[in-house]
N, CA, C and O atoms as a GROMACS GRO file, in nm:
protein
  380
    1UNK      N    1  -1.486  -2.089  -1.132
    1UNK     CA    2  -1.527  -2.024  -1.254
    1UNK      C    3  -1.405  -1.958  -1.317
    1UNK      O    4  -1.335  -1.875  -1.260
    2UNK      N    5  -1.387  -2.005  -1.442
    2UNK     CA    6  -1.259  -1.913  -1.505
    2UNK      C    7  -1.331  -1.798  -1.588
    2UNK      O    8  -1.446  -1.803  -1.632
    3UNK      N    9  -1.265  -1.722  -1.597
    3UNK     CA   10  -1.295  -1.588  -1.713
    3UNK      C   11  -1.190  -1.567  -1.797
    3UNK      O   12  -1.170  -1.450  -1.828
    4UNK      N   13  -1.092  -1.682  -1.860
    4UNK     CA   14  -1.047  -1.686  -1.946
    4UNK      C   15  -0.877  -1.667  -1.888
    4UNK      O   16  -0.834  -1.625  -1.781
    5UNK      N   17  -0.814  -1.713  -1.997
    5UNK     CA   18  -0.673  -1.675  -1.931
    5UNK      C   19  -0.609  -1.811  -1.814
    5UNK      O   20  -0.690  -1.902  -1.790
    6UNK      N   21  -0.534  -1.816  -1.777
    6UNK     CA   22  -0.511  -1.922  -1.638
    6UNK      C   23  -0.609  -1.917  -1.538
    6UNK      O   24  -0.684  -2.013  -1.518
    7UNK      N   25  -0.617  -1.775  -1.450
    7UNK     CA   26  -0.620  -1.740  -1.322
    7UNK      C   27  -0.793  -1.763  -1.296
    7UNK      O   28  -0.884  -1.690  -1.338
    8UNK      N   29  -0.803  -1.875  -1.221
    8UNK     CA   30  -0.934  -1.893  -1.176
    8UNK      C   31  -0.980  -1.724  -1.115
    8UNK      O   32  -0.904  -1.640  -1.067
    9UNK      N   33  -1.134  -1.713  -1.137
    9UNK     CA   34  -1.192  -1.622  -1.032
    9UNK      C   35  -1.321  -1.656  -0.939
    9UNK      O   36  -1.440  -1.662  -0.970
   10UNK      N   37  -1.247  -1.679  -0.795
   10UNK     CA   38  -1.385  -1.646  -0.764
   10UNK      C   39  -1.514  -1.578  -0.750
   10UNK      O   40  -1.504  -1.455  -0.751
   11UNK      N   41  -1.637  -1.627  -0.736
   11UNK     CA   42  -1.766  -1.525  -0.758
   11UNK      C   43  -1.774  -1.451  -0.708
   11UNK      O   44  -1.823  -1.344  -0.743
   12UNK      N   45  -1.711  -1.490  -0.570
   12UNK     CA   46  -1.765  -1.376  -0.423
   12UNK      C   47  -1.680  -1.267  -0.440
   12UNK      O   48  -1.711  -1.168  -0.374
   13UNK      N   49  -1.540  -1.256  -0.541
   13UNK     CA   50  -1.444  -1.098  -0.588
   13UNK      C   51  -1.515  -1.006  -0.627
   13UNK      O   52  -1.494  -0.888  -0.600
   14UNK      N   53  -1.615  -1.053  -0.703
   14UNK     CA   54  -1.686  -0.989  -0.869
   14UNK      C   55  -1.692  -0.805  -0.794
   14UNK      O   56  -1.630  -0.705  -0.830
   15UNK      N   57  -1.807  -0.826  -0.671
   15UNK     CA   58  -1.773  -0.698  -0.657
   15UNK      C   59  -1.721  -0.618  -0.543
   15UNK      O   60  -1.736  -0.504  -0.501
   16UNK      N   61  -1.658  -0.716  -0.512
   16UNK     CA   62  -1.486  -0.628  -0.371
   16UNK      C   63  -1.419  -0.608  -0.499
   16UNK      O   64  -1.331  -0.530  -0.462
   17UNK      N   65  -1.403  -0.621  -0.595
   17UNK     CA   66  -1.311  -0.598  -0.705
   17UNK      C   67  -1.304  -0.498  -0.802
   17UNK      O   68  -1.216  -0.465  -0.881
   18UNK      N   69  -1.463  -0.443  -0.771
   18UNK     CA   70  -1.503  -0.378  -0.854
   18UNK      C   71  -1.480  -0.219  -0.809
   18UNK      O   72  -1.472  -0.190  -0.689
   19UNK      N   73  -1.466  -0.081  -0.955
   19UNK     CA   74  -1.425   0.020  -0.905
   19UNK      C   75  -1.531   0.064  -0.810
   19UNK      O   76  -1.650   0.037  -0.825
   20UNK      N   77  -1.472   0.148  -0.694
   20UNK     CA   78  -1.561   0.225  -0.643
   20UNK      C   79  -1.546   0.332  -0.580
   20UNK      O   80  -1.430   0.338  -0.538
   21UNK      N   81  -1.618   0.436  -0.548
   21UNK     CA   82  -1.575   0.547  -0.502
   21UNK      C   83  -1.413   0.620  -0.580
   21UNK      O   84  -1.336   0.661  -0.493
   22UNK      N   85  -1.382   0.632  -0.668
   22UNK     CA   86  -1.277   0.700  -0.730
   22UNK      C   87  -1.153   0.613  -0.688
   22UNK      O   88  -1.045   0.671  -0.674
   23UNK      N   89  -1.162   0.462  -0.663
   23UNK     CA   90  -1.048   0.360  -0.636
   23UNK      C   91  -1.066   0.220  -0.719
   23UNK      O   92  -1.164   0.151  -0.746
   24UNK      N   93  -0.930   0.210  -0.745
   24UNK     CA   94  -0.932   0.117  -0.854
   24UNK      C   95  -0.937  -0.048  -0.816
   24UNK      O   96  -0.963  -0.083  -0.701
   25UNK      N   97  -0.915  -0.126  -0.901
   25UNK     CA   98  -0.956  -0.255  -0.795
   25UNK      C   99  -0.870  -0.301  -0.733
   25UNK      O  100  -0.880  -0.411  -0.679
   26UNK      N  101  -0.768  -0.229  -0.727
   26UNK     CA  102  -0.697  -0.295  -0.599
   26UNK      C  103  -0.671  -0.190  -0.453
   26UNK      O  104  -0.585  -0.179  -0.366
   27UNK      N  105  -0.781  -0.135  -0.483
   27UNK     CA  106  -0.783  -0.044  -0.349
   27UNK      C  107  -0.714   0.105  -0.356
   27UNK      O  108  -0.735   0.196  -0.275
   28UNK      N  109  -0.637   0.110  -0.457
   28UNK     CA  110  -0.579   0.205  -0.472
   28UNK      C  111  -0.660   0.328  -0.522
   28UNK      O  112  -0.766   0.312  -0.581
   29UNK      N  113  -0.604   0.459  -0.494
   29UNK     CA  114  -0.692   0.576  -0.514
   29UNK      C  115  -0.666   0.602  -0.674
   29UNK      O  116  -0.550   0.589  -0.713
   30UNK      N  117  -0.756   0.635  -0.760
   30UNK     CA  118  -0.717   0.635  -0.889
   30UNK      C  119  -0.670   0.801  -0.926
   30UNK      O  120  -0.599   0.845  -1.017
   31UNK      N  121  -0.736   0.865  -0.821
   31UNK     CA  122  -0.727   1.024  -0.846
   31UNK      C  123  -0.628   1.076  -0.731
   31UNK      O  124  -0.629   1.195  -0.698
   32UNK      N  125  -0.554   0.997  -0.679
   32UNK     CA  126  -0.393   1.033  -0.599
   32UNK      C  127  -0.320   1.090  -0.653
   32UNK      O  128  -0.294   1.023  -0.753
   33UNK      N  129  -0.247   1.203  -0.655
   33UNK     CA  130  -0.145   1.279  -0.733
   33UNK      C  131  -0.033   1.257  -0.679
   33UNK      O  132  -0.029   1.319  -0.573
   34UNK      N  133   0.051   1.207  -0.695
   34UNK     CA  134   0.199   1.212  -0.601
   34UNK      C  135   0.319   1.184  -0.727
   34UNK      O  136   0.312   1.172  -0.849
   35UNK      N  137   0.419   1.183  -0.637
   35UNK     CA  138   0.557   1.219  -0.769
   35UNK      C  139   0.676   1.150  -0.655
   35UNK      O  140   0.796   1.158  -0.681
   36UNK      N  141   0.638   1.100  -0.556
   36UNK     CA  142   0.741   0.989  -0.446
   36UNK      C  143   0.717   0.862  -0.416
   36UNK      O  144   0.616   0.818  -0.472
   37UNK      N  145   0.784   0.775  -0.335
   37UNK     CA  146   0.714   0.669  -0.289
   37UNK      C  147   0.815   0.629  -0.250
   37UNK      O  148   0.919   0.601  -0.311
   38UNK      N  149   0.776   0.622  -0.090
   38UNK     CA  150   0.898   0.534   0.061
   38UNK      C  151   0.805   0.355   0.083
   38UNK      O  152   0.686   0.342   0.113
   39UNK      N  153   0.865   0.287   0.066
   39UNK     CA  154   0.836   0.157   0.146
   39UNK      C  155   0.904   0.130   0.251
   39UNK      O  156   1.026   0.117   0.246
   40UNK      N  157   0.824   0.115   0.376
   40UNK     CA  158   0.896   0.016   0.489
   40UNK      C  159   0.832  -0.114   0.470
   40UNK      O  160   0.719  -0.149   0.434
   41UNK      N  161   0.950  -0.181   0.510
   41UNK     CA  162   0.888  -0.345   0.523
   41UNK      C  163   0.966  -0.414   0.623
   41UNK      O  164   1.065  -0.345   0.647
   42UNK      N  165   0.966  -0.519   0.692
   42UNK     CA  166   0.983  -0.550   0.831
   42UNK      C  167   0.927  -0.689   0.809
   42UNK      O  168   0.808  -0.706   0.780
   43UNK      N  169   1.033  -0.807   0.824
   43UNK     CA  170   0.986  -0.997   0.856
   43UNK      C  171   1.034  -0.990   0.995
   43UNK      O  172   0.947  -1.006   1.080
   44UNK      N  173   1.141  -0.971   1.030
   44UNK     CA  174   1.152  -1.011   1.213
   44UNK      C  175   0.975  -0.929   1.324
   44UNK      O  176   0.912  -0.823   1.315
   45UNK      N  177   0.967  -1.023   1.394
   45UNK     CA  178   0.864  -0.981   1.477
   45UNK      C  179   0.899  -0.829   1.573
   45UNK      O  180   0.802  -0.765   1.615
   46UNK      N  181   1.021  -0.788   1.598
   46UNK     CA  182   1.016  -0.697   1.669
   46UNK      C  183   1.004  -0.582   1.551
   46UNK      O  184   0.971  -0.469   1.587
   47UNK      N  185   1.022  -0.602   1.447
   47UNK     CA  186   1.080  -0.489   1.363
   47UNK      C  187   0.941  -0.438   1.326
   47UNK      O  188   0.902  -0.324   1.352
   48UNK      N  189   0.843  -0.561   1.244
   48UNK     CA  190   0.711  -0.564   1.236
   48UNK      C  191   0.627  -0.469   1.368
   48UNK      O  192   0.535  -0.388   1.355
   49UNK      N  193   0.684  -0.505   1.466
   49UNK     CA  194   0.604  -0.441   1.593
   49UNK      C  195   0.622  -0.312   1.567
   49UNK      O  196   0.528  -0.235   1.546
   50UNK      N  197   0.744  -0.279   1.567
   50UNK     CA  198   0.767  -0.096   1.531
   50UNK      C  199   0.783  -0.069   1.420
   50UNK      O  200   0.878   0.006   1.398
   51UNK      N  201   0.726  -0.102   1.338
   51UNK     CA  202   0.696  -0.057   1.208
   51UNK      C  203   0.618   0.083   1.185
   51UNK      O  204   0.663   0.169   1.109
   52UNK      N  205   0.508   0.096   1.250
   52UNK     CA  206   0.371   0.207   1.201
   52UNK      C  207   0.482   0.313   1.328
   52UNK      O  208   0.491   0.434   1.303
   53UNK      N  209   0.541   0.270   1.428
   53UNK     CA  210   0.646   0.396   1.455
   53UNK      C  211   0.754   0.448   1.366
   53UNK      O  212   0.782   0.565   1.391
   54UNK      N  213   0.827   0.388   1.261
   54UNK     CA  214   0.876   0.406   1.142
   54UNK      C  215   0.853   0.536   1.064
   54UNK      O  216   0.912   0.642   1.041
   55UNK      N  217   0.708   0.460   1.027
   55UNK     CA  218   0.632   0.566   0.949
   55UNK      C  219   0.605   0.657   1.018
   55UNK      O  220   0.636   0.761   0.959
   56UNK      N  221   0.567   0.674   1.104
   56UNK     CA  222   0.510   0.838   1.179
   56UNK      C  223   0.641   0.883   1.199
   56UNK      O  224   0.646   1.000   1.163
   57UNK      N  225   0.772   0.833   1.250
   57UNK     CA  226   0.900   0.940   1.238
   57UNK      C  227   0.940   0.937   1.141
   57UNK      O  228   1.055   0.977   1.158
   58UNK      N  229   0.922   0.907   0.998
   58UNK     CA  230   0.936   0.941   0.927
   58UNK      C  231   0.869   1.065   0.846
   58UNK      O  232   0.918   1.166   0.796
   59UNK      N  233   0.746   1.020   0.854
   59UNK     CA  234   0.666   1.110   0.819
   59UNK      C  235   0.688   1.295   0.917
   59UNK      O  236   0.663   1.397   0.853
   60UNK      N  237   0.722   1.302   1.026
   60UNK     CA  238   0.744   1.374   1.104
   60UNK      C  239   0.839   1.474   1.085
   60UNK      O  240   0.830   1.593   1.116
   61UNK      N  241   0.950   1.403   1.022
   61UNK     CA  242   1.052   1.423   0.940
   61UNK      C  243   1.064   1.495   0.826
   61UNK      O  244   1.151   1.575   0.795
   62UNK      N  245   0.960   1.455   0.762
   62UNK     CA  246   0.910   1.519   0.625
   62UNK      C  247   0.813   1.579   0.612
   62UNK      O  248   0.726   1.538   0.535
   63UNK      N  249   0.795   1.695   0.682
   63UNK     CA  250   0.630   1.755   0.725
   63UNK      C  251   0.663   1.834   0.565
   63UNK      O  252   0.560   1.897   0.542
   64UNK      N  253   0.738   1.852   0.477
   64UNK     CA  254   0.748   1.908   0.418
   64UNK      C  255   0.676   1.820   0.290
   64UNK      O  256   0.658   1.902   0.199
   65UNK      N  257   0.636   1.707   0.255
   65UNK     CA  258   0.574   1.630   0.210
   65UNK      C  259   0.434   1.582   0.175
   65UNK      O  260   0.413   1.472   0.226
   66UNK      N  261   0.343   1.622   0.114
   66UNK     CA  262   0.196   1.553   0.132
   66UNK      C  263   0.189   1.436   0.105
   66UNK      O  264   0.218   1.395  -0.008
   67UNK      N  265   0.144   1.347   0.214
   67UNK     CA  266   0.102   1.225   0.198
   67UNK      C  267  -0.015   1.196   0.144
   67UNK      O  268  -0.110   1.198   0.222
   68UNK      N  269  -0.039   1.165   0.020
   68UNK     CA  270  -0.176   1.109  -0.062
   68UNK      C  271  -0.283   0.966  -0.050
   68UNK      O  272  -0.401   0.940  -0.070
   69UNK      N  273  -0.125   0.877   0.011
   69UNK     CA  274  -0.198   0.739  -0.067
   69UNK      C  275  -0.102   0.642   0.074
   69UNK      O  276   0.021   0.630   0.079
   70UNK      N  277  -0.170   0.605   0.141
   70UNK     CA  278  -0.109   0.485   0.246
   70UNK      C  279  -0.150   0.354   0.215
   70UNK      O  280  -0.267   0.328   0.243
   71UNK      N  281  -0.079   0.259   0.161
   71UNK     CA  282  -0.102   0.085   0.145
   71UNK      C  283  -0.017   0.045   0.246
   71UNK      O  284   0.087   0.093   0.289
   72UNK      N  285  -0.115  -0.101   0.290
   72UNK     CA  286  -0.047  -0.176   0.401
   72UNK      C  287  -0.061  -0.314   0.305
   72UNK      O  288  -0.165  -0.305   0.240
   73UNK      N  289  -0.001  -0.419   0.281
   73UNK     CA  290   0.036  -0.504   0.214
   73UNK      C  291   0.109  -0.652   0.345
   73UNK      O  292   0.201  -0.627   0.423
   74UNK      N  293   0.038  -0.795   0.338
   74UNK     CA  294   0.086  -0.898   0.401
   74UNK      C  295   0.162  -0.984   0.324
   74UNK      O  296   0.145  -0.975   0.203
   75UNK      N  297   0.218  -1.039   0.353
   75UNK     CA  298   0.287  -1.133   0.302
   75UNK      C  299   0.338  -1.257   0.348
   75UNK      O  300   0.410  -1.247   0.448
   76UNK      N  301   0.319  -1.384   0.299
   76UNK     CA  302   0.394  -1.498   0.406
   76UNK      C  303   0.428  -1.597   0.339
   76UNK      O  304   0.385  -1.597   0.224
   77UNK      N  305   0.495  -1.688   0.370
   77UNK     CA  306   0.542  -1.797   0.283
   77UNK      C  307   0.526  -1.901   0.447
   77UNK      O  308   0.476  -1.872   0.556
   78UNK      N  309   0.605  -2.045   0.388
   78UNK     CA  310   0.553  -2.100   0.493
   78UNK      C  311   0.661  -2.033   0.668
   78UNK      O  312   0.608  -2.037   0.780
   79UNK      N  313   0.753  -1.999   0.653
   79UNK     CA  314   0.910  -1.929   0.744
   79UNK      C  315   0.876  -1.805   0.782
   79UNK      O  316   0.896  -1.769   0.897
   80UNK      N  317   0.808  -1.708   0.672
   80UNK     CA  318   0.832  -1.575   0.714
   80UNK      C  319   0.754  -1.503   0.692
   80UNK      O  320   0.713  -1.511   0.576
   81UNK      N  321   0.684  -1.386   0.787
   81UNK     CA  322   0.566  -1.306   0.765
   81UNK      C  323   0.636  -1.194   0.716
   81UNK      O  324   0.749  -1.188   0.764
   82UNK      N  325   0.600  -1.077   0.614
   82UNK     CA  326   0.642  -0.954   0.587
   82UNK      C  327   0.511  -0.875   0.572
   82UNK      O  328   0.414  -0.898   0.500
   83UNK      N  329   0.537  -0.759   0.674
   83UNK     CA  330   0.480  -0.645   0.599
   83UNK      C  331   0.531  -0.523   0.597
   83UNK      O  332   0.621  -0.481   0.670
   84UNK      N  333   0.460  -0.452   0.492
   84UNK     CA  334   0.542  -0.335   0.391
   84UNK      C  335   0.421  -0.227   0.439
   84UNK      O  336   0.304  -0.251   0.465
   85UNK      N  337   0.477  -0.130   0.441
   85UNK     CA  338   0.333   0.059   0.428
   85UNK      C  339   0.398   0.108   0.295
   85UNK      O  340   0.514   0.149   0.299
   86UNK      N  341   0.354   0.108   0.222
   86UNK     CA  342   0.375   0.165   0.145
   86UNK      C  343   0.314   0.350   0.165
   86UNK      O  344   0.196   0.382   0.177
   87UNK      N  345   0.420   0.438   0.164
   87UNK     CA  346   0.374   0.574   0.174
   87UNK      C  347   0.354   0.616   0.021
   87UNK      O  348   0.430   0.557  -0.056
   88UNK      N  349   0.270   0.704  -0.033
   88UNK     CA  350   0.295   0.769  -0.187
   88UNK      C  351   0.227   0.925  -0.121
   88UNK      O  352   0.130   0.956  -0.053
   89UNK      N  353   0.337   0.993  -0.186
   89UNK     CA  354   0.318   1.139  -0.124
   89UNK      C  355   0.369   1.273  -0.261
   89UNK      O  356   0.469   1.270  -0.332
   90UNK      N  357   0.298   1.341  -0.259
   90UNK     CA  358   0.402   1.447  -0.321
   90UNK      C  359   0.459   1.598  -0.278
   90UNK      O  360   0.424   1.675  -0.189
   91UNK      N  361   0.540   1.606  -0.359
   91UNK     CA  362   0.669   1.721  -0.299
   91UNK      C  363   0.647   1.836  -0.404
   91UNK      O  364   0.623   1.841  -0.524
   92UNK      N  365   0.664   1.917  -0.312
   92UNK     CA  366   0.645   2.065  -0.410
   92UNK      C  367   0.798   2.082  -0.496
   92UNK      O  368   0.894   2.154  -0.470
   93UNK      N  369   0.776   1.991  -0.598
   93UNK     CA  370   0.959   2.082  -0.633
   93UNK      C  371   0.984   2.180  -0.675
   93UNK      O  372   1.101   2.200  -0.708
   94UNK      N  373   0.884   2.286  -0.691
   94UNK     CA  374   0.906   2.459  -0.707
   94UNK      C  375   0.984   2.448  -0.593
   94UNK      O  376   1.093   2.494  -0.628
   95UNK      N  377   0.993   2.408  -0.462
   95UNK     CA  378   1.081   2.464  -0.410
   95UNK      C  379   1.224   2.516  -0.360
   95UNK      O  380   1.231   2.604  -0.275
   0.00000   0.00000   0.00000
């Protein structure tokens, strides 16, 4: 089924796609306040493995930081898997 434009849609999106609970359709929080944003991302398999350790010493690091908004994101082609955390956080800069 198209809905105009190139990009076929399938039926079964209509409503995983749809807003809900105060998040927009791509999962994201629409009412997140933040003013930063760290990406890790990692294709080698060991790096991937310690990845979510990354983020927690990082985060550990920055207790000075509110973390708002955590995305995890896949990626692959036919060679190489990637994934990314996206952190979105904000910082008091009164300080």
């Amino acid at each position: 089924m198209f809905t105009g434009g190139l990009r076929p849609q399938a039926p079964c999106y209509g409503a995983a796609m749809a807003s809900v609970d105060g998040h927009s359709r791509n999962g994201a929080r629409r009412d997140a306040v933040f003013n930063g944003v760290k990406v890790f991302s990692a294709t080698m398999f060991a790096d991937r493995d310690r990845l979510g350790d990354r983020v927690t010493e990082w985060i550990a690091a920055n207790s000075h930081l509110r973390v708002t908004e955590m995305i995890v994101t896949q990626s692959s082609d036919a060679a190489f898997h990637c994934v990314a955390i996206t952190v979105f956080y904000n910082e008091d800069l009164r300080r």
